[in-house]
C-alpha positions in Angstrom: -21.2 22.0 10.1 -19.9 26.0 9.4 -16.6 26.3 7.8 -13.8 27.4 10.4 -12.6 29.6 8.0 -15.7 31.7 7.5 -15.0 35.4 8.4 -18.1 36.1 9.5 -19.3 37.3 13.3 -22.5 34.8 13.3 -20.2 31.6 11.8 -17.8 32.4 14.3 -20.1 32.1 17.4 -21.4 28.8 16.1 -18.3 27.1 15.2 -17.3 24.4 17.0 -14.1 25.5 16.9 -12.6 27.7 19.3 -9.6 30.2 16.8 -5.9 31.4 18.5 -3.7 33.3 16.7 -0.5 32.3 16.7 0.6 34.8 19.9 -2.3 33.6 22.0 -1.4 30.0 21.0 2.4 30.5 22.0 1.9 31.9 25.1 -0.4 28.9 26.2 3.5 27.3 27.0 5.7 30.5 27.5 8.3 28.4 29.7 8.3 24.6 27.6 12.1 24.4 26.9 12.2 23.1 23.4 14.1 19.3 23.9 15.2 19.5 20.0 18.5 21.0 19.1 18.9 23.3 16.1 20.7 20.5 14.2 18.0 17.9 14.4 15.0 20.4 13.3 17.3 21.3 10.0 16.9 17.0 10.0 13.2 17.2 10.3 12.3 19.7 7.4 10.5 18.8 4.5 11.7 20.4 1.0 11.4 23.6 1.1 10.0 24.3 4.3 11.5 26.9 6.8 11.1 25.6 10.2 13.2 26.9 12.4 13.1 26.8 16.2 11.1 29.8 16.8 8.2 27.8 15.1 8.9 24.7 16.7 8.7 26.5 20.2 5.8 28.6 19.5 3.7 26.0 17.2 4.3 22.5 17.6 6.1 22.3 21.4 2.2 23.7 22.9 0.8 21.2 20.1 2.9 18.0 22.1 1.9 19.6 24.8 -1.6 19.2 24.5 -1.6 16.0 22.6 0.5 14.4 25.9 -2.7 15.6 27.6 -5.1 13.8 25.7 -3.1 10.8 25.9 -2.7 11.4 29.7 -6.7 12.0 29.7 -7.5 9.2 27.8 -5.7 6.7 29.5 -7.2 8.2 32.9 -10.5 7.4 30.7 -9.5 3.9 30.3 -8.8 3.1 34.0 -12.0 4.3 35.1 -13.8 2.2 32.9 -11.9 -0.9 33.8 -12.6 -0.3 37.3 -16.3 0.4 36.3 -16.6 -2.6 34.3 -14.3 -4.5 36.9 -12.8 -5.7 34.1 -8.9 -4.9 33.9 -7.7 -4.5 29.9 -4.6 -3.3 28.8 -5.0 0.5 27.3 -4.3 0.6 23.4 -2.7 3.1 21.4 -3.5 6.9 20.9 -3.8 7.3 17.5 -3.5 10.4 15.7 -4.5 11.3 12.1 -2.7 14.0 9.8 -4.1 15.9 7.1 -4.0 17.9 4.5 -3.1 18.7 0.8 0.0 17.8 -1.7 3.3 19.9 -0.4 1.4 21.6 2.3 3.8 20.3 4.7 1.9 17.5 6.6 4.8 14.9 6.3 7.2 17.4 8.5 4.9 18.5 11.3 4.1 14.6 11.4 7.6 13.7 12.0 8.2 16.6 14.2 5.2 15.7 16.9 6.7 12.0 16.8 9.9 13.7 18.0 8.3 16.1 20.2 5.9 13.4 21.7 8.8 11.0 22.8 10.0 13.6 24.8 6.7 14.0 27.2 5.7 11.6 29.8 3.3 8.8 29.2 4.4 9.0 25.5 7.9 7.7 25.1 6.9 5.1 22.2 5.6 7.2 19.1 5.5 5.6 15.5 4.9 7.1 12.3 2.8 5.6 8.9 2.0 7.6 6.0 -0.5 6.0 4.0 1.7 6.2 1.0 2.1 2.0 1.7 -1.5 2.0 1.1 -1.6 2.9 -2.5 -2.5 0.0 -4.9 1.1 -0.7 -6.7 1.2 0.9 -9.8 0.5 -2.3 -11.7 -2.8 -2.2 -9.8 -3.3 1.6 -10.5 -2.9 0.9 -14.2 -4.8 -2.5 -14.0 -7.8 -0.3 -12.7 -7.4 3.1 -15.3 -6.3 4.8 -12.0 -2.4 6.3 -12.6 -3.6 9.6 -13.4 -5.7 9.4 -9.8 -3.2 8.2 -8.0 -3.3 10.1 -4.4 -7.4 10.0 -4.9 -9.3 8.2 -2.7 -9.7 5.6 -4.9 -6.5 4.7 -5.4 -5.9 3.3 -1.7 -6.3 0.1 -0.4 -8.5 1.1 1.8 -10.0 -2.0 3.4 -5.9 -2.8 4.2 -5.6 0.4 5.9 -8.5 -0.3 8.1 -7.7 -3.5 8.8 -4.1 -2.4 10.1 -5.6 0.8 12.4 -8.1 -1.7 13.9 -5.5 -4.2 14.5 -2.8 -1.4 16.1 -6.7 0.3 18.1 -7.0 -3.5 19.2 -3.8 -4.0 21.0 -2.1 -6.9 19.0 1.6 -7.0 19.8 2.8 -6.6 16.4 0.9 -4.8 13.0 3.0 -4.6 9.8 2.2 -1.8 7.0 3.4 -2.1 3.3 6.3 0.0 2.1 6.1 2.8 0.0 9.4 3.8 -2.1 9.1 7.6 -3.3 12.5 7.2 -5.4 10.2 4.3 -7.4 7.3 6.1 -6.6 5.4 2.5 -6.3 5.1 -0.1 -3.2 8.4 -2.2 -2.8 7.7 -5.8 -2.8 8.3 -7.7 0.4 9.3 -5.0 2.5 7.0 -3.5 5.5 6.6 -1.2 8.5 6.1 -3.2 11.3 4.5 -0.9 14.9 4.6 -2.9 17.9 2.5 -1.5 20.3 3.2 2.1 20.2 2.3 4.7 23.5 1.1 7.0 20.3 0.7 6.1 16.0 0.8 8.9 14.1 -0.8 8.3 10.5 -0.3 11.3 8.3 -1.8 11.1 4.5 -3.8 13.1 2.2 -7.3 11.3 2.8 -7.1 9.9 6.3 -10.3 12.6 7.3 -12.2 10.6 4.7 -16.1 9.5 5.9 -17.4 6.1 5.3 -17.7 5.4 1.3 -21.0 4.2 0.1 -22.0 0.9 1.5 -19.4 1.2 4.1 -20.1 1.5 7.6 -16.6 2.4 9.4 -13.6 4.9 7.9 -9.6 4.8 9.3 -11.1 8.4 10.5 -13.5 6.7 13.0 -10.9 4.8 14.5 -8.7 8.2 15.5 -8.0 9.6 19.1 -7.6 13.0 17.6 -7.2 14.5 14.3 -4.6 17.3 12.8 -5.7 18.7 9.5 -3.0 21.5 7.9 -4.6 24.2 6.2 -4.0 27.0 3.5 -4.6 29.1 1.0 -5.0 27.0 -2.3 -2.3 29.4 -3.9 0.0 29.4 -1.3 -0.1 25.6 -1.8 0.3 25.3 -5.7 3.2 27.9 -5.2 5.0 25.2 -2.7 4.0 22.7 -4.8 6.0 23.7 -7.8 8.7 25.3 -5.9 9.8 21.6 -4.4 8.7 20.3 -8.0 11.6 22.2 -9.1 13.9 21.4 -5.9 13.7 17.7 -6.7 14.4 18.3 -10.8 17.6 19.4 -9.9 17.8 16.7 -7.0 16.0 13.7 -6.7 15.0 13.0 -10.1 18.3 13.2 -11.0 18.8 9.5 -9.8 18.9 6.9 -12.7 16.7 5.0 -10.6 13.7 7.4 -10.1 10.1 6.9 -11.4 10.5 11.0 -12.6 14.0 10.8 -13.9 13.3 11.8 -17.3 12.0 15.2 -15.5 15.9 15.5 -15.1 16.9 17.4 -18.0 13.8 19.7 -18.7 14.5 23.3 -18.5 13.5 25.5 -15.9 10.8 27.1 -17.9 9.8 23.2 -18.9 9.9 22.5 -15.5 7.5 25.0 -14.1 4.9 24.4 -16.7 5.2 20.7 -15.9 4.5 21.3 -12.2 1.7 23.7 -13.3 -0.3 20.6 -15.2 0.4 18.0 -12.6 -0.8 20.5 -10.0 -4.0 21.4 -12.1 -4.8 18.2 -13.6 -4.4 16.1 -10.4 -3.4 17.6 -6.6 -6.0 20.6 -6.8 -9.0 18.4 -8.2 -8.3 16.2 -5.3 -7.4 19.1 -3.0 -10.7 20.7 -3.7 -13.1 17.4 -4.1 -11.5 15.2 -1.7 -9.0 16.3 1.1 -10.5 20.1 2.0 -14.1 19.1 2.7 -12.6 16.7 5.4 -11.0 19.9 6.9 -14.2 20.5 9.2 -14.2 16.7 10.4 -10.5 17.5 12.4 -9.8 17.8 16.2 -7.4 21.1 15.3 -6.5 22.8 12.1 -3.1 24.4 11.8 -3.6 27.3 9.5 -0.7 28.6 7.7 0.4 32.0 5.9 2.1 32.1 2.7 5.9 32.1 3.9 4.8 28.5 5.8 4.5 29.7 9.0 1.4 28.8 11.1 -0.7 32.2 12.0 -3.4 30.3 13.7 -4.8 27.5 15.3 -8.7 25.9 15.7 -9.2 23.7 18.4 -12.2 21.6 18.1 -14.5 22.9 21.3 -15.3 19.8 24.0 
């Protein structure tokens, strides 16, 4: 399959991707009134990131848009068949994967299209997982030599996450995920997500693109209406990445009770070349051999510039 990002003429007419810059995409929806206020997108930012409304009404309002389309489509889908089949079954969940690397900003455009989303018709009910509550607790991770991987592939539970996206694709009334506690950056006993038949699930994680391992026959990816994978330049990306490194030295890890609290009191300098090695020793390896070759795999890719913003979007051709 040819890389969407390819520059060249001959790529371009054989991709199965159809490219909009960002002015062609916002004008797909000049007249959508954004439904968020001002107040609740400063709410809905990740670390770091500048979204402001202009973004929201040029990027991700055509984005719901589209997505409450697919929903409406599919469900159309689904009646037709039950009349085909004279069969009548109750429709399931749309279910929508995000993807994409370490601090690119995935978390906060998922959030965002569960707000946006709720605000359509035929998708009032939208829930949000990230696959964080599928890591193997850190016991596990050191039990298996895996600490250092931790965000890899391996280091999910990925049968568990299977089993709950086939459960939520199946229709059961009530599916509970594990809970993952970023302060303790480790799973927090006893305590879960629990989706109870959502119109829409939106799971967002660094490896939800992932193909079928070896000796596998199904991935979480196979079980996906539609697929989001956020996109930029690898620089760009390390350059976020140790910019909220930095943000949550002087914030987060402050806490007594967080897993990187003795990151607290490292200098500045310290503190960049910390956030260098973690980026270079772990979320570039696994950007690189793990999350970007999934990037062809997605429905759309949201391309973004160095300041954040998104300068183009690929839609997946029908």
């Amino acid at each position: 399959m040819s890389d969407p990002q390819s520059p060249s003429s001959h790529t371009a007419q054989i991709s199965p991707f159809v490219e909009l810059d960002r002015a062609d995409w916002a004008a797909l929806a000049p007249s959508m009134p954004s439904p968020l206020r001002e107040t609740e997108i400063v709410q809905l930012r990740g670390l770091g990131e500048p979204l402001d409304p202009r973004e929201v009404a040029e990027v991700y309002l055509p984005l719901s848009r589209l997505l409450n389309l697919y929903v409406g489509g599919t469900k159309s889908l689904h009646n037709v068949t039950s009349e085909f089949l004279r069969e009548r079954f109750e429709s399931t969940p749309f279910v929508i994967g995000v993807a994409g690397s370490v601090a690119v900003g995935k978390s906060t455009i998922a959030r965002l299209l569960r707000e946006l989303l709720a605000r359509w018709e035929h998708t009032p009910r939208v829930e949000l997982v990230t696959t964080d509550g599928f890591l193997f607790p850190n016991a596990e991770l050191e039990r298996r030599g895996l600490m250092a991987r931790k965000g890899f592939p391996e280091s999910y539970d990925r049968r568990a996450l299977l089993r709950f996206v086939s459960e939520v694709k199946a229709g059961a009334a009530e599916v509970r995920a594990p809970f993952y506690s970023h302060l303790a950056y480790d799973i927090v006993p006893d305590a879960q997500v629990t989706v109870r038949r959502p119109d829409v699930l939106i799971v967002e994680g660094l490896n939800v693109l992932q193909p079928p391992g070896p000796g596998h026959r199904l991935a979480v990816s196979d079980l996906f209406d539609f697929t989001i994978y956020v996109d930029a330049r690898t620089s760009d990306i390390a350059r976020w990445y140790e910019e909220r490194f930095l943000k949550l030295q002087r914030g987060a890890f402050v806490n007594p009770r967080s897993y990187f609290h003795r990151f607290a009191s490292l200098t500045e300098t310290e503190a960049r070349t910390r956030a260098h090695e973690i980026w270079h020793s772990i979320n570039e390896p696994n950007l690189l051999q793990n999350i970007r070759p999934t990037r062809s795999r997605a429905s759309l890719v949201l391309r973004k510039s160095a300041d954040h913003a998104v300068s183009s979007v690929l839609l997946r051709k029908l």
